[in-house]
C-alpha positions in Angstrom: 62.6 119.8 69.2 59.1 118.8 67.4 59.6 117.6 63.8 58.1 120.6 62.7 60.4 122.5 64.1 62.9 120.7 62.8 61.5 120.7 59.4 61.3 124.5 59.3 65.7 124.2 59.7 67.3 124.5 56.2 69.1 120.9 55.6 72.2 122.7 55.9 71.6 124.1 59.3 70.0 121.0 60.4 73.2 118.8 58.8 75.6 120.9 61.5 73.1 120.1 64.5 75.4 117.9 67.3 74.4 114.3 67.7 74.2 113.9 71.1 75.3 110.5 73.0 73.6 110.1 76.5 76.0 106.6 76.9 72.9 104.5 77.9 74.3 101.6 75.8 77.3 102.2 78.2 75.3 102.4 81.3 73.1 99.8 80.3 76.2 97.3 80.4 77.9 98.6 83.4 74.8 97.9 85.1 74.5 94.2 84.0 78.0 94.2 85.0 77.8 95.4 88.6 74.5 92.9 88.6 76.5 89.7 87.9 79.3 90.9 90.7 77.3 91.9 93.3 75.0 88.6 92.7 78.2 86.3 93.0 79.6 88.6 95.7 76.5 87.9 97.8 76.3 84.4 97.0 80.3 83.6 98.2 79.2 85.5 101.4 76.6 83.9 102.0 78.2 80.5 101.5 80.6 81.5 103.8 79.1 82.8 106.3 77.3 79.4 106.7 80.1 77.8 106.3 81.8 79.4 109.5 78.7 78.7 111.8 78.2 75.3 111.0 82.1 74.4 111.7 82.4 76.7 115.0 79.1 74.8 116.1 80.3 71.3 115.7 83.8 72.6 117.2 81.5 73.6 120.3 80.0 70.8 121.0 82.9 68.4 120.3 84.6 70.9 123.2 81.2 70.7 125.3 81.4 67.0 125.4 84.9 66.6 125.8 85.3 68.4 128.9 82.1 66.7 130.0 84.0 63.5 129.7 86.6 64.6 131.8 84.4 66.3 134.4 82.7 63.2 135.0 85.6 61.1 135.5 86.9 63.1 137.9 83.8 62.7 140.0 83.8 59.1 139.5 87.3 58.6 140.9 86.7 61.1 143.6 83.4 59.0 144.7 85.7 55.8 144.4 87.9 57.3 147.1 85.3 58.4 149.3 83.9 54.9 149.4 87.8 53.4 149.7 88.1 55.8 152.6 85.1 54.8 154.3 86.0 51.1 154.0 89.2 51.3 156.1 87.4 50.8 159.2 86.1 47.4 158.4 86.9 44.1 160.0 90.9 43.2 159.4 89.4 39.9 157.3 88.6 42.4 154.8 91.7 44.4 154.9 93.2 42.3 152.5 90.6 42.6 150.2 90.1 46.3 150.5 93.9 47.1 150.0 93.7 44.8 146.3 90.6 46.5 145.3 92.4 49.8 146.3 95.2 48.8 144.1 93.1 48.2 141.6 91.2 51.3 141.6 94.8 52.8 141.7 95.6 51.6 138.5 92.6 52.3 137.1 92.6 55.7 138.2 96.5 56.6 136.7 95.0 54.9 133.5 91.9 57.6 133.5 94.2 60.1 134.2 96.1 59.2 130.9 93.2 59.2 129.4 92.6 62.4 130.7 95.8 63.7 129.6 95.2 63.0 126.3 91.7 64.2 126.0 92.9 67.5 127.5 95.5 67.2 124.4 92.9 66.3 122.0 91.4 69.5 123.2 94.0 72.1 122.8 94.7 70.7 119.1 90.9 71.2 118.7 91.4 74.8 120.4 94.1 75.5 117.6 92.3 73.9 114.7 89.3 76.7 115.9 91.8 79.6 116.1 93.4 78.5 112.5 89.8 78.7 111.7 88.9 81.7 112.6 92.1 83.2 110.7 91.0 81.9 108.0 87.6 83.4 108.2 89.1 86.7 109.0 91.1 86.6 105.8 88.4 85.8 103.6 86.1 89.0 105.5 89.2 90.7 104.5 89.1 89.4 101.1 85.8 90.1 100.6 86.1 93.9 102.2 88.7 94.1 99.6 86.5 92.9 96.4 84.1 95.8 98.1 86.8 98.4 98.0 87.2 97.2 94.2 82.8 97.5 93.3 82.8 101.5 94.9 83.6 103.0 91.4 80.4 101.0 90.4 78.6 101.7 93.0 79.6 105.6 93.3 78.0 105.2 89.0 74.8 104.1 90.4 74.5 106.8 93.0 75.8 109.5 90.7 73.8 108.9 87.5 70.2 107.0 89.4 70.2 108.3 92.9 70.8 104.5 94.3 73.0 104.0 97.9 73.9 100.7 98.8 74.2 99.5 102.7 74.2 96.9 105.4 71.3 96.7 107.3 72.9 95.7 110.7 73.0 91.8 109.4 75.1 90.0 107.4 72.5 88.7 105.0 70.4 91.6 104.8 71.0 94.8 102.2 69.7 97.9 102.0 68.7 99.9 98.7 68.2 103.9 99.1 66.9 105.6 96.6 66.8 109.4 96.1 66.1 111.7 93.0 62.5 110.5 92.8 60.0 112.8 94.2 60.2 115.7 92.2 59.6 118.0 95.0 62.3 117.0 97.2 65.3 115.4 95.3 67.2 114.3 98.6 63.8 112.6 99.9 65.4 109.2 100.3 62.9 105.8 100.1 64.6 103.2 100.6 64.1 98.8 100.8 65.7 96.2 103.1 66.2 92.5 101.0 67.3 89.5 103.0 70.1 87.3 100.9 69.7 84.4 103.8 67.9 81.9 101.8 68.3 81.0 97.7 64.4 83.1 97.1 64.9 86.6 98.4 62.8 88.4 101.2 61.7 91.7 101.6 62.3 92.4 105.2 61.0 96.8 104.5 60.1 99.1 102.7 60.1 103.1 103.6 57.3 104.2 102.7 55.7 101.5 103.5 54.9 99.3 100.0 51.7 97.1 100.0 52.0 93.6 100.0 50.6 93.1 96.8 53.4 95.0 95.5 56.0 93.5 97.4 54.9 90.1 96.2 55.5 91.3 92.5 58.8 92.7 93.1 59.9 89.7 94.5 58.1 87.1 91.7 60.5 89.7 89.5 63.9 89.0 91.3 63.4 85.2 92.1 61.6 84.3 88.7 65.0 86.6 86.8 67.8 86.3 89.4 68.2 90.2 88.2 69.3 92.3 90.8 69.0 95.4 88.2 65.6 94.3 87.1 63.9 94.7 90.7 65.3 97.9 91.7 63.9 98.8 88.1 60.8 98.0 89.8 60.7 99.1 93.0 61.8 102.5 92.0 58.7 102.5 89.4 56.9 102.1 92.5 58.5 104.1 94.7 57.5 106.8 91.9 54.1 106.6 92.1 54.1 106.6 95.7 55.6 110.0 95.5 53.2 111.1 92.6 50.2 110.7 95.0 
């Protein structure tokens, strides 16, 4: 209603006019809200996550070199017998000298094979020390799916009331942003954006449709200058806008 129009209401018409509240102070801090968690949610994953491969690395190759260890000191001793075999055909002046090197060699052998023994230990402890690993990754996933469970409400806001759709993007440190209600000619048209959370300055991996590089590069000097999660979807949704003007 114009100010004209509203002058031409008596003031006791106008004084019964509802005042209308749209909640955008609400929405407004819901949304800085959702920001923070979804920041610190993707940080903690992304700490774990390379957490998790750097351990079940070094447990690899502790395992690699382990049964390397053991491999080849089965072939030495095998070697050793070949060569105590081939030696029994020698002059008898030598027999003597064969059967206390043989004895030796004995001896050394039963003491590899302890050794052995307790490598092969060492390695099932390392095998368990992975496996109580990998529970414990699979109940901080499960953690984390749980603190997902607990954002939907949020994220079910941001869908309802701005035509947003959060998703994976078949990695663990990538996310994808859908946005609909934009082109005013088809409010299901869905453009959407892929970020990668891999590294501490964000990356966009794609944009449909496709966005310039120009403005890719400002959308990102946006989110890694702010931190503001809220702030570059601000922005990329401006631009997905004029995209869909043209």
């Amino acid at each position: 209603m114009t100010s004209l129009e509203t002058a031409s209401i008596p003031p006791n018409i106008a004084a019964q006019l509802p005042n209308i509240n749209f909640g955008f102070d609400e929405l407004k801090e819901r949304m800085a809200k959702f920001t923070a968690a979804f920041d610190d949610f993707i940080e903690k994953r992304r700490e774990k996550a390379l957490e998790a491969r750097t351990a079940f690395a070094r447990d690899l190759a502790d395992l690699n070199d382990n049964q390397k260890t053991v491999k080849k000191n089965i072939e030495h001793y095998e070697q050793e017998e070949i060569k105590i075999a081939a030696n029994t055909e020698k002059e008898i002046q030598e027999t003597a000298d064969l059967e206390s090197e043989i004895a030796t060699i004995k001896s050394e052998r039963s003491s590899r094979q302890s050794e052995n023994e307790t490598l092969s230990s060492q390695i099932r402890e390392q095998s368990l020390a992975t496996q109580k690993r990998r529970q414990k990754l699979l109940e901080e996933k499960q953690a984390l799916a749980s603190q997902a469970n607990h954002n939907q409400p949020e994220l079910a806001f941001w869908e309802d009331y701005l035509g947003l759709r959060i998703e994976g993007a078949g990695r663990l440190d990538h996310v994808r942003f859908i946005f609909t209600v934009i082109d005013e000619r088809d409010l299901e048209r869905e453009f959407e954006i892929v970020l990668s959370v891999e590294s501490r300055d964000y990356e966009i991996i794609g944009a449909r449709p496709k966005l310039d590089e120009a403005t890719k590069q400002r959308c990102l000097d946006a989110l890694n200058e702010t931190r503001s999660i809220a702030k570059f979807l601000k922005i990329v949704r401006e631009e997905f806008k004029n995209i869909a003007k043209k």
